[in-house]
DONUTI-698549 format. One record per residue (C-alpha): chain; y, x, z. Coordinates in pm, 1 decimal, padded with zeros to 6 digits. Layout:
REC; cadena; py; px; pz
REC; A; Y; X; Z
...
// end
This chain:
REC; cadena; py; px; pz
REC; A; -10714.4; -02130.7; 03732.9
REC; A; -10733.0; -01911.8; 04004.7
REC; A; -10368.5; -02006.3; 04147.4
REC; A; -10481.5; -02382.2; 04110.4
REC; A; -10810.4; -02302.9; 04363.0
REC; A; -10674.8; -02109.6; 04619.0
REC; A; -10347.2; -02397.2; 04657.1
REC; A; -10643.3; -02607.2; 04678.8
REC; A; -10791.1; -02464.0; 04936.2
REC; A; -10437.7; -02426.2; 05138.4
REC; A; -10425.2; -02825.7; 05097.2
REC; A; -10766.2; -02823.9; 05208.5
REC; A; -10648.3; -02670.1; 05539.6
REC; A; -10320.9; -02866.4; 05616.6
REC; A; -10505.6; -03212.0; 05541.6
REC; A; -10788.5; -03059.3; 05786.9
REC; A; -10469.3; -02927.9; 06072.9
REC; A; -10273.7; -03290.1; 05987.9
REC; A; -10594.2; -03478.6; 06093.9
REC; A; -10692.8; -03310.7; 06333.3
REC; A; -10367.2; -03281.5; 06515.9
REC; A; -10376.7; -03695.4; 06509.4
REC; A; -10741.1; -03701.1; 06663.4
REC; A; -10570.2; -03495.2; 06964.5
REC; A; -10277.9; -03700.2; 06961.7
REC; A; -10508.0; -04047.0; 06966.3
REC; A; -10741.6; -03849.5; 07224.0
REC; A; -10502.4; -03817.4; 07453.1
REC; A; -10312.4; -04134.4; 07442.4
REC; A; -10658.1; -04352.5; 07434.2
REC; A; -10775.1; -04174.2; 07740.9
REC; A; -10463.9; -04096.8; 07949.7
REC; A; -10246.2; -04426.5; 07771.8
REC; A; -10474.6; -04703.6; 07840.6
REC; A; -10811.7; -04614.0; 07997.8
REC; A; -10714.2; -04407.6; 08256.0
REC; A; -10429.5; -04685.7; 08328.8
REC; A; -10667.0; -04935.1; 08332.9
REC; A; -10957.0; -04785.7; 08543.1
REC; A; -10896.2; -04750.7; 08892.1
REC; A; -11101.2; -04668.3; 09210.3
REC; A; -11146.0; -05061.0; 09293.9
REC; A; -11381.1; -05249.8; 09080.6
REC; A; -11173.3; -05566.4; 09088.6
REC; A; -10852.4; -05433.7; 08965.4
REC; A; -11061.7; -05238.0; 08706.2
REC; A; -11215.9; -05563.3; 08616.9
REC; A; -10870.6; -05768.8; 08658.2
REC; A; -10676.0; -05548.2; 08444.8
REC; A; -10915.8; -05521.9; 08179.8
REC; A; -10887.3; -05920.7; 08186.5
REC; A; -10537.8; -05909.4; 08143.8
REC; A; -10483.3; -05611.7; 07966.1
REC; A; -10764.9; -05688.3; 07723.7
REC; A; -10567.0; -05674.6; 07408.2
REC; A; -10529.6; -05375.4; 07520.3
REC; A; -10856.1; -05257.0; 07607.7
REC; A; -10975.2; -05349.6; 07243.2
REC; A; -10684.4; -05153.9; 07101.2
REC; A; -10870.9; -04867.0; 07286.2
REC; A; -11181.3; -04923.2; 07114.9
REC; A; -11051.1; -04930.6; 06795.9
REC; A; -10842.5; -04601.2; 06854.3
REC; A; -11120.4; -04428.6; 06934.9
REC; A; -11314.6; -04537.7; 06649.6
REC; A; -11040.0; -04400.1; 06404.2
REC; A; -11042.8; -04089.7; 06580.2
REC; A; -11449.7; -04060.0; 06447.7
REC; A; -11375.9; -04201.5; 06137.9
REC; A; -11069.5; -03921.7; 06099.5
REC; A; -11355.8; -03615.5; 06221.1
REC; A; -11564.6; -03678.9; 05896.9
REC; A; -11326.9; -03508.8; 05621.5
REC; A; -11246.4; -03278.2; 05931.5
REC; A; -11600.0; -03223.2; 05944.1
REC; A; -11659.4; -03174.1; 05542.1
REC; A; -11358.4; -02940.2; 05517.3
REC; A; -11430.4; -02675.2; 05810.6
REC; A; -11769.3; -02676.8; 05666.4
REC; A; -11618.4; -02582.3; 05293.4
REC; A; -11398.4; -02326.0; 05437.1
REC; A; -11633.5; -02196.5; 05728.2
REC; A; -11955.2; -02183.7; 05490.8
REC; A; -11876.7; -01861.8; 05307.1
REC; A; -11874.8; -01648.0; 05619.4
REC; A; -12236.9; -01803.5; 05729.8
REC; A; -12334.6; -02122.0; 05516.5
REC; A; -12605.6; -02145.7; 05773.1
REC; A; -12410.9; -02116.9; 06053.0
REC; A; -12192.6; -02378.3; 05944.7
REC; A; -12429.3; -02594.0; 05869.1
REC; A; -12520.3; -02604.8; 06211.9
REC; A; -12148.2; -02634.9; 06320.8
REC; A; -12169.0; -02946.0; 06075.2
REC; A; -12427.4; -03156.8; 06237.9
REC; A; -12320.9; -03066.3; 06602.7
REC; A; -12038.0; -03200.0; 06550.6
REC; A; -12223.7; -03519.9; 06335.8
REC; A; -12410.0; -03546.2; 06622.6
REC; A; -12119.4; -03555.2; 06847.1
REC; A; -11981.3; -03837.3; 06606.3
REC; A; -12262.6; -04032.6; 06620.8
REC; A; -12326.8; -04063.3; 07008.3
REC; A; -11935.9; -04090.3; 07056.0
REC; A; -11958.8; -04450.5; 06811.1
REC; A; -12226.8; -04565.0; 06963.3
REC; A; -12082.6; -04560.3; 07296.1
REC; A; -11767.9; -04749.3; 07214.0
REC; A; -12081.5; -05015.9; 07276.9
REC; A; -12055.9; -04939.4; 07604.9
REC; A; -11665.9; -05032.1; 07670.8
REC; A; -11674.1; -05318.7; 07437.3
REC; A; -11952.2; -05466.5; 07626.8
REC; A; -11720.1; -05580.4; 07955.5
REC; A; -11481.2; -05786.2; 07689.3
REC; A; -11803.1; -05985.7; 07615.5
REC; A; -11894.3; -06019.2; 07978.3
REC; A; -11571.5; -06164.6; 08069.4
REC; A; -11522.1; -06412.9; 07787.9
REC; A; -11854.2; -06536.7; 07781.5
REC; A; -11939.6; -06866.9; 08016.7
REC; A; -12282.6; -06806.3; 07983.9
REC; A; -12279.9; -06462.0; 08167.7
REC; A; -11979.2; -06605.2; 08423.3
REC; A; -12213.0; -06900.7; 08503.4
REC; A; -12567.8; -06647.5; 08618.4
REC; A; -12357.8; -06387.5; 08790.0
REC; A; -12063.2; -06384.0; 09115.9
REC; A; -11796.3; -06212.8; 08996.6
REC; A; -11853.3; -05957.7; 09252.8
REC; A; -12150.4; -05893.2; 09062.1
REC; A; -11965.9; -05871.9; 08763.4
REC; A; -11670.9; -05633.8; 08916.4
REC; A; -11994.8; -05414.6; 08984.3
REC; A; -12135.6; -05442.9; 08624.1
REC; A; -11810.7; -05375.5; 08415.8
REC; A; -11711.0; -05087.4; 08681.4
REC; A; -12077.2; -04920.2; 08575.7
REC; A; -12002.4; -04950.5; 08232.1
REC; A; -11714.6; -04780.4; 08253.4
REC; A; -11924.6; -04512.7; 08449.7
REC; A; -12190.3; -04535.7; 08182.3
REC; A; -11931.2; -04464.3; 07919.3
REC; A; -11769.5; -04150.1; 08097.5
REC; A; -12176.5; -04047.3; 08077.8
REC; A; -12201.6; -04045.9; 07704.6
REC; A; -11829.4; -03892.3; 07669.4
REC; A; -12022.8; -03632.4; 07819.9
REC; A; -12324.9; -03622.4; 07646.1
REC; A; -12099.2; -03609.1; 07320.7
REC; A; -11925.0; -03310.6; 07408.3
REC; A; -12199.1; -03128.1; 07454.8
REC; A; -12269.2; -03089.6; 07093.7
REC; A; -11904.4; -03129.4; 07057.5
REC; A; -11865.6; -02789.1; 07296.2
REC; A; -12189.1; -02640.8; 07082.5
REC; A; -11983.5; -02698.5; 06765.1
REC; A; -11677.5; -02531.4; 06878.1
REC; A; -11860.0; -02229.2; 06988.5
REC; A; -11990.6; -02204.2; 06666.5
REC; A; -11671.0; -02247.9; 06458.8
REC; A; -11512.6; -01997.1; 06698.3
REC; A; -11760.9; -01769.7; 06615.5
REC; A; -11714.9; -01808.2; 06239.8
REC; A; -11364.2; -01861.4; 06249.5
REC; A; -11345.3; -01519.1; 06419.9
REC; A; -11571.8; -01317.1; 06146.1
REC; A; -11351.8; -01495.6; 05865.4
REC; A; -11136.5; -01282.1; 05672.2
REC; A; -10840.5; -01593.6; 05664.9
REC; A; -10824.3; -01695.9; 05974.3
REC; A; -10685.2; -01499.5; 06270.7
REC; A; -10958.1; -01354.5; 06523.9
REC; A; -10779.6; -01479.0; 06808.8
REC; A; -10821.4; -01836.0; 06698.7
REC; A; -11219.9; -01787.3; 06676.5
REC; A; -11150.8; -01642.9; 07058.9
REC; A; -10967.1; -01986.4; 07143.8
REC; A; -11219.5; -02231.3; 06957.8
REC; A; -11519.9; -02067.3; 07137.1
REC; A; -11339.7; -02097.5; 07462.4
REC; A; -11256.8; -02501.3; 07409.0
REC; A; -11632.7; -02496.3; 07302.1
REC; A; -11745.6; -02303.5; 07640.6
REC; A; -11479.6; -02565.3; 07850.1
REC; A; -11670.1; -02826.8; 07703.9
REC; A; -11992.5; -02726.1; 07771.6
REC; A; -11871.1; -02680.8; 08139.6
REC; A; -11723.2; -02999.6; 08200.9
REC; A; -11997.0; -03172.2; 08083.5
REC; A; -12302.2; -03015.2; 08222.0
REC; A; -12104.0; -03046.5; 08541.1
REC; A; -12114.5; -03395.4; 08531.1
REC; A; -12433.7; -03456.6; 08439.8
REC; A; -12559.7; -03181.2; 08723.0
REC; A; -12317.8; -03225.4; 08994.5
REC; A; -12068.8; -03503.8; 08952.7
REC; A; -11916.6; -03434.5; 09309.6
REC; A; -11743.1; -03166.5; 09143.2
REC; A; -11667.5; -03311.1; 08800.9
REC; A; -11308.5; -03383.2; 08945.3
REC; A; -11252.5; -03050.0; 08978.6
REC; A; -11426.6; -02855.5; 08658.0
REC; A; -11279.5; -03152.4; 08443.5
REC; A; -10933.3; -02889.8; 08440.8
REC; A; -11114.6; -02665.1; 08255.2
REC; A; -11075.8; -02866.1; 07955.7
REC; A; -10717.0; -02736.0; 07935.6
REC; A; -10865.4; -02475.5; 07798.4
REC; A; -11007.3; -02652.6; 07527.7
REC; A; -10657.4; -02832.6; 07413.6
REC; A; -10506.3; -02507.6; 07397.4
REC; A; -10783.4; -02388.4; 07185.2
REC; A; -10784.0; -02723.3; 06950.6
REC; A; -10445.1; -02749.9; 06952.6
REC; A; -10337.3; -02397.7; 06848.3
REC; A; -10655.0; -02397.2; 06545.7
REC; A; -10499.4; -02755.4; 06417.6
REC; A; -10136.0; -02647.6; 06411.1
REC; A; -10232.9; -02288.1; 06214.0
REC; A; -10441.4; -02495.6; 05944.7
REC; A; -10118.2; -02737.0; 05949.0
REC; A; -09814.0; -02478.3; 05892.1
REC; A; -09996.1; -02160.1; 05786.8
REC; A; -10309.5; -02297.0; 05611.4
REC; A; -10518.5; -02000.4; 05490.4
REC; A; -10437.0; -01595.0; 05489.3
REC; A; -10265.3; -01546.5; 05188.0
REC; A; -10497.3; -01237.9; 05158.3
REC; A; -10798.7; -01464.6; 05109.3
REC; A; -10964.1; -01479.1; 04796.1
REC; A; -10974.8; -01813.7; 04650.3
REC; A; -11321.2; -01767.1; 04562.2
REC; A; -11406.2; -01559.7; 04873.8
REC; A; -11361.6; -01987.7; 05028.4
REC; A; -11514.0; -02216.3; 04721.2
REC; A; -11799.5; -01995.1; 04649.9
REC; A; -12068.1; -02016.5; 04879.5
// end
């Protein structure tokens, strides 16, 4: 019985590492794969690629919202193997990073709404299209707003994972070092851009830090799982 719950709890941890190594892996080609192609410094080639890249554009959307829909079990299991070191504590990891989900969906709002502006005669009809260059650039402003605001509580739920993670007796201490430094990157970038965006370009760099950090905790859940010298019920009990 005992054998049975602590390979449970290794599966528990891969299936966490696997999922959360694809959520990078979306992350980065969403952003740096199509967004970032897409959104330039001139608001009519923004607006004229997203017209002709718009297939495109939606397939953004819709990466993005797998990459929520893939944080929930991450969610659920670093809260099941996180809660015996400070169920609490966890907790509150839990619905930072809930929070995070939820603001993140609801701005995929934001990026979907320029797809509607530019298919819609009713809206081409009332406004130039200069005016409408200058609406879907600001959404795309608007959106790069509530990234932000996510990652906040994103950056609030790292630190606190970190902090677990590095008072856990099966996880290395280093990797609690790492995760509270992606959390603190975070936290940087984003206040930065909500406080002084003329220098958003530069902080945004920082957030190597946090793909180190993310990356090296998903990989370690992937191959090595859990410290053998773990108790099983050390991690289900709680």
């Amino acid at each position: 019985m005992v054998a049975r719950q602590e390979w449970s709890n290794a599966q528990y941890a891969r299936v966490a590492g696997f999922l959360y190594l694809m959520i990078i892996a979306l992350g980065i080609y969403g952003q740096f794969g199509i967004k970032d192609s897409m959104i330039t410094a001139d608001e009519a080639s923004t607006y004229q690629n997203i017209v002709t890249g718009e297939w495109l554009w939606r397939s953004g959307i819709i990466i993005d919202l797998i990459m929520q829909i893939l944080d929930v079990p991450v969610m659920v299991i670093m809260y099941l193997l996180l809660k015996r070191t400070d169920k609490n504590l966890a907790l509150m990891g839990l619905l930072f990073n809930m929070i995070q989900t939820v603001i993140l969906v609801a701005n995929k709002m934001v990026i979907l709404t320029p797809v509607i502006l530019i298919n819609s005669s009713t809206y081409l009809q009332s406004f130039s299209l200069s005016q409408i260059h200058t609406q879907v650039y600001l959404l795309t402003d608007l959106h790069d707003y509530g990234l932000g605001i996510g990652l906040i509580f994103f950056g609030l739920s790292c630190l606190v994972y970190g902090y677990l993670i590095f008072h856990s007796t099966y996880f290395p201490n280093i990797l609690g070092i790492m995760m509270a430094t992606a959390g603190m990157a975070y936290l940087v970038n984003s206040v930065t851009l909500i406080l002084a965006p003329q220098y958003s370009e530069y902080v945004f760099y920082v957030l190597v830090f946090s793909f180190i950090g993310e990356l090296s905790f998903s990989l370690w859940l992937l191959i090595k799982g859990i410290k053998k010298s773990a108790s099983p019920a050390s991690i289900a009990k709680g």
